[in-house]
C-alpha positions as CSV (number, residue, x, y, z in Angstrom):
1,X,-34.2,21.9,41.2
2,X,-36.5,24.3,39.0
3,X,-40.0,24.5,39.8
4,X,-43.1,25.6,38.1
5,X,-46.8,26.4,39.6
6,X,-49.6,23.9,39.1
7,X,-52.8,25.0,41.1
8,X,-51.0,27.2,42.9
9,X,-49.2,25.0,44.2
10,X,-45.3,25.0,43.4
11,X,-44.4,21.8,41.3
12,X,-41.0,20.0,40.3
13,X,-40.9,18.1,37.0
14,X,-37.8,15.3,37.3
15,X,-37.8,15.7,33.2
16,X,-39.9,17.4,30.2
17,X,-40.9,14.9,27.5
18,X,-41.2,16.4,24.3
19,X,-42.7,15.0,21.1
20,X,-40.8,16.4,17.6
21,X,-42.6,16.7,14.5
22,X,-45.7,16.1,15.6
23,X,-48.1,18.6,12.9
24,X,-47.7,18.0,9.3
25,X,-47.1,21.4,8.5
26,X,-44.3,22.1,10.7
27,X,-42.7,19.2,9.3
28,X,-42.9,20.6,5.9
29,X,-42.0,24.1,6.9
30,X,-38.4,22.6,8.3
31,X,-38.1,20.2,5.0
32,X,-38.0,17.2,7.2
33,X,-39.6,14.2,6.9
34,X,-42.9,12.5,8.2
35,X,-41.4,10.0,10.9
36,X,-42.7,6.5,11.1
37,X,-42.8,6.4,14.4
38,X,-43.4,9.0,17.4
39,X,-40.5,11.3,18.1
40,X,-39.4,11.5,21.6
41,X,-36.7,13.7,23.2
42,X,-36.2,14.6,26.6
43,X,-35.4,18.1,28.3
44,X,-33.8,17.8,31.8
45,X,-35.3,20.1,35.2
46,X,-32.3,22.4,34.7
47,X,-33.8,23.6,31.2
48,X,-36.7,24.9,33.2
49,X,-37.4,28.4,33.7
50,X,-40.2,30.8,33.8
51,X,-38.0,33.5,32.0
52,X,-37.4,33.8,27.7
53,X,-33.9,35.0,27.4
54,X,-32.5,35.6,24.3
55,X,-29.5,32.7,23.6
56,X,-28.3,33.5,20.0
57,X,-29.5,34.4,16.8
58,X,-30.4,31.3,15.1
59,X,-32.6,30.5,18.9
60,X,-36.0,29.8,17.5
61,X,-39.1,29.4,19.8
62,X,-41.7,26.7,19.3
63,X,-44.8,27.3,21.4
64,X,-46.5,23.9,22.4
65,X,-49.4,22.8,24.5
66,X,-48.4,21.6,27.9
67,X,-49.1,18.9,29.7
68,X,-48.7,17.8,33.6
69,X,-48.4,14.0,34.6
70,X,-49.6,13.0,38.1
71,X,-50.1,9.2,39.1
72,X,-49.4,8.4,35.3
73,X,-52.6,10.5,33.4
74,X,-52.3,14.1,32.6
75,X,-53.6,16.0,35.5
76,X,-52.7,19.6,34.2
77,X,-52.4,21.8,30.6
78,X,-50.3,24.8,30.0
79,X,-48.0,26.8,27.4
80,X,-44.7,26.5,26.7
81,X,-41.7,27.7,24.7
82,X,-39.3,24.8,23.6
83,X,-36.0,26.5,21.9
84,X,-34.0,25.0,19.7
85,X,-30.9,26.3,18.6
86,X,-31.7,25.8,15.0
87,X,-28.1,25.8,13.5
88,X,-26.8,23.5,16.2
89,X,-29.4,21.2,15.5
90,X,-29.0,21.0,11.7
91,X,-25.5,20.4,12.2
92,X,-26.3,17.6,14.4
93,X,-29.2,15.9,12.4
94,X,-26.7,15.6,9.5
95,X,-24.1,13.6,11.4
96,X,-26.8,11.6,13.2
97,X,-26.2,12.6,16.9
98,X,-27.9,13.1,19.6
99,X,-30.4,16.8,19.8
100,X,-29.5,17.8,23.3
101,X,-26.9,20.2,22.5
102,X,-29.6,21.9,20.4
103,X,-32.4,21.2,22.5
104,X,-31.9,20.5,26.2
105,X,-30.0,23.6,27.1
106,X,-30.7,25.3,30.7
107,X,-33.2,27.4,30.2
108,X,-34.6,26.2,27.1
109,X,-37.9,24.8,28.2
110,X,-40.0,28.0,29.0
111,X,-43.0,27.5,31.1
112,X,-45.8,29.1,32.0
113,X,-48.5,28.4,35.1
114,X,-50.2,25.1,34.8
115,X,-54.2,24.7,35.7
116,X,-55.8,21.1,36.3
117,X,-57.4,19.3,33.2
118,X,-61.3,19.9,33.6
119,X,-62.1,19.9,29.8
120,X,-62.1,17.6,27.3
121,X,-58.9,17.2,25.8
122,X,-60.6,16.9,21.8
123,X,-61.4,20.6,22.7
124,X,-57.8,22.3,23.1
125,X,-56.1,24.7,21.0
126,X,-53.4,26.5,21.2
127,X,-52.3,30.1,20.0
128,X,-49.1,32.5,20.3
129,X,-48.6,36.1,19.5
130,X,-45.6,38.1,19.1
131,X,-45.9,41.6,19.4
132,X,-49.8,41.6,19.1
133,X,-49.2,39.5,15.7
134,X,-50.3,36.3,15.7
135,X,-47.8,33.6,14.5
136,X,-48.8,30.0,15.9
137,X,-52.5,28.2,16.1
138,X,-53.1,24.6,16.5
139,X,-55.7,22.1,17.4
140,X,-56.0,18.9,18.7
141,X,-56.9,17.9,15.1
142,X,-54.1,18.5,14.0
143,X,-51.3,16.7,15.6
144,X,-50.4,13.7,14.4
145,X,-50.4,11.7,17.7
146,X,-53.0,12.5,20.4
147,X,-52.2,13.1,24.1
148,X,-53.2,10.1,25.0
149,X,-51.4,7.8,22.5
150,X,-47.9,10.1,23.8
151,X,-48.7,8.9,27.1
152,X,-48.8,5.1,25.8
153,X,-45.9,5.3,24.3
154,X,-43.6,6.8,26.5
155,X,-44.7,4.5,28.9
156,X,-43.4,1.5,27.3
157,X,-40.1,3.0,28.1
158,X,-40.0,5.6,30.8
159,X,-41.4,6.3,34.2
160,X,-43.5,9.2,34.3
161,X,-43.1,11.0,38.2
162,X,-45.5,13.1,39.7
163,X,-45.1,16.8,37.4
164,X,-43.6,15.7,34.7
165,X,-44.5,17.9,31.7
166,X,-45.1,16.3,28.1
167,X,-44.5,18.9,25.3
168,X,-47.3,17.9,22.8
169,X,-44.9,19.7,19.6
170,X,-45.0,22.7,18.1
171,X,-47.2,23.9,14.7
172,X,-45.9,25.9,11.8
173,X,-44.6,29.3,12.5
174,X,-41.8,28.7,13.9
175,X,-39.0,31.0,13.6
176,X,-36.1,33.1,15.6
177,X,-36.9,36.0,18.3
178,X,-35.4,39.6,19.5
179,X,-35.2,41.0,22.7
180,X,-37.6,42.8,24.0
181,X,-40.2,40.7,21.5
182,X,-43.5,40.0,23.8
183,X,-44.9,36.8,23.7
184,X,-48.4,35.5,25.1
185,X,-49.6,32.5,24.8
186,X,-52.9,30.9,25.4
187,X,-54.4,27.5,25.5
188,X,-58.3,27.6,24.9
189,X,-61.0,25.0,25.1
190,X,-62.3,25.8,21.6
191,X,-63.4,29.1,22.5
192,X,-63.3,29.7,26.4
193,X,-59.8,30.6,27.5
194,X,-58.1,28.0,30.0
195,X,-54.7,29.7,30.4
196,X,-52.6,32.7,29.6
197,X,-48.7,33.1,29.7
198,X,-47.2,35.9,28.7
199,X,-43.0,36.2,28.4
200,X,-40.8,39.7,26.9
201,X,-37.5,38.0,25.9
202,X,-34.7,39.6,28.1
């Protein structure tokens, strides 16, 4: 089973929970549609890794704000990568099926190092640069659903275990990656940095 650190302290997620389409402009930026409801889709452990390797061309990255369930709150925040094979998946939205083809490949839910929540969460924010340019930013204004209304809802259905991760979704920018691209990634609590990961796409 993959593992990531939380406190120093080496952690196993049974699943990643990610919620799609979850900032207004990303939504627009992919012409899809404002959902109704929450989107939910699941990664499973094998998609794990602490490594970005490059999978294909059309492999976009999406760089999300991180969250870490213990006893059924979030207990930790960090960065992540969630690829998407972005042909695969169009192909797939237009016959209705399932995303995990597209999005629950092994190694498609990069992680960094996760830190325990001590700030308030109405104080996040998120950015990601690639190559020393920056290409994603996000708040926790702007997401559609809050943290804690992702928790409620994918309660009402599934059991969270101890180090599950929620990915929160992704903001505009979005787009496909090179090798040897650097990534970093940092989550801030408006302006005092809370974590750093950095990745260079193998």
């Amino acid at each position: 089973m993959n593992t990531l650190l939380f406190n120093d302290t080496l952690i196993t997620p049974s699943k990643v929970i990610c919620i799609g389409r979850n900032y207004v402009e990303h939504i627009y930026e992919l012409n899809n549609e404002i959902p109704s409801s929450m989107v939910v889709f699941n990664k499973p452990n094998s998609a794990i890794t602490d490594t970005l390797c490059f999978i294909s061309p059309d492999t976009r990255f999406e760089g999300e704000i991180c969250f870490l369930m213990m006893e059924g709150a979030i207990a930790g925040v960090g960065f992540g990568l969630d690829l998407t094979k972005g042909d695969l998946q169009n192909y797939l939205k237009s016959k209705a099926l399932p995303w995990e083809r597209a999005k629950g490949f092994d190694g498609s839910a990069v992680l960094g190092d996760f830190v325990p929540l001590t700030v308030p969460l109405e104080s996040l924010r998120m950015t990601l640069h690639i190559n020393g340019v920056l290409v994603q930013e996000a708040t926790y204004e702007l997401m559609i659903y809050k943290p804690p209304e992702m928790v409620e809802e994918i309660a009402r259905f599934m059991s969270f275990e101890d180090g599950d991760i929620i990915m929160s979704g992704t903001p505009k920018g979005v787009s496909t990656y090179h090798i040897g691209d650097t990534f970093i990634g940092r989550i801030y609590s408006e302006d005092t940095l809370v974590i750093e990961s950095q990745w260079s796409a193998l």
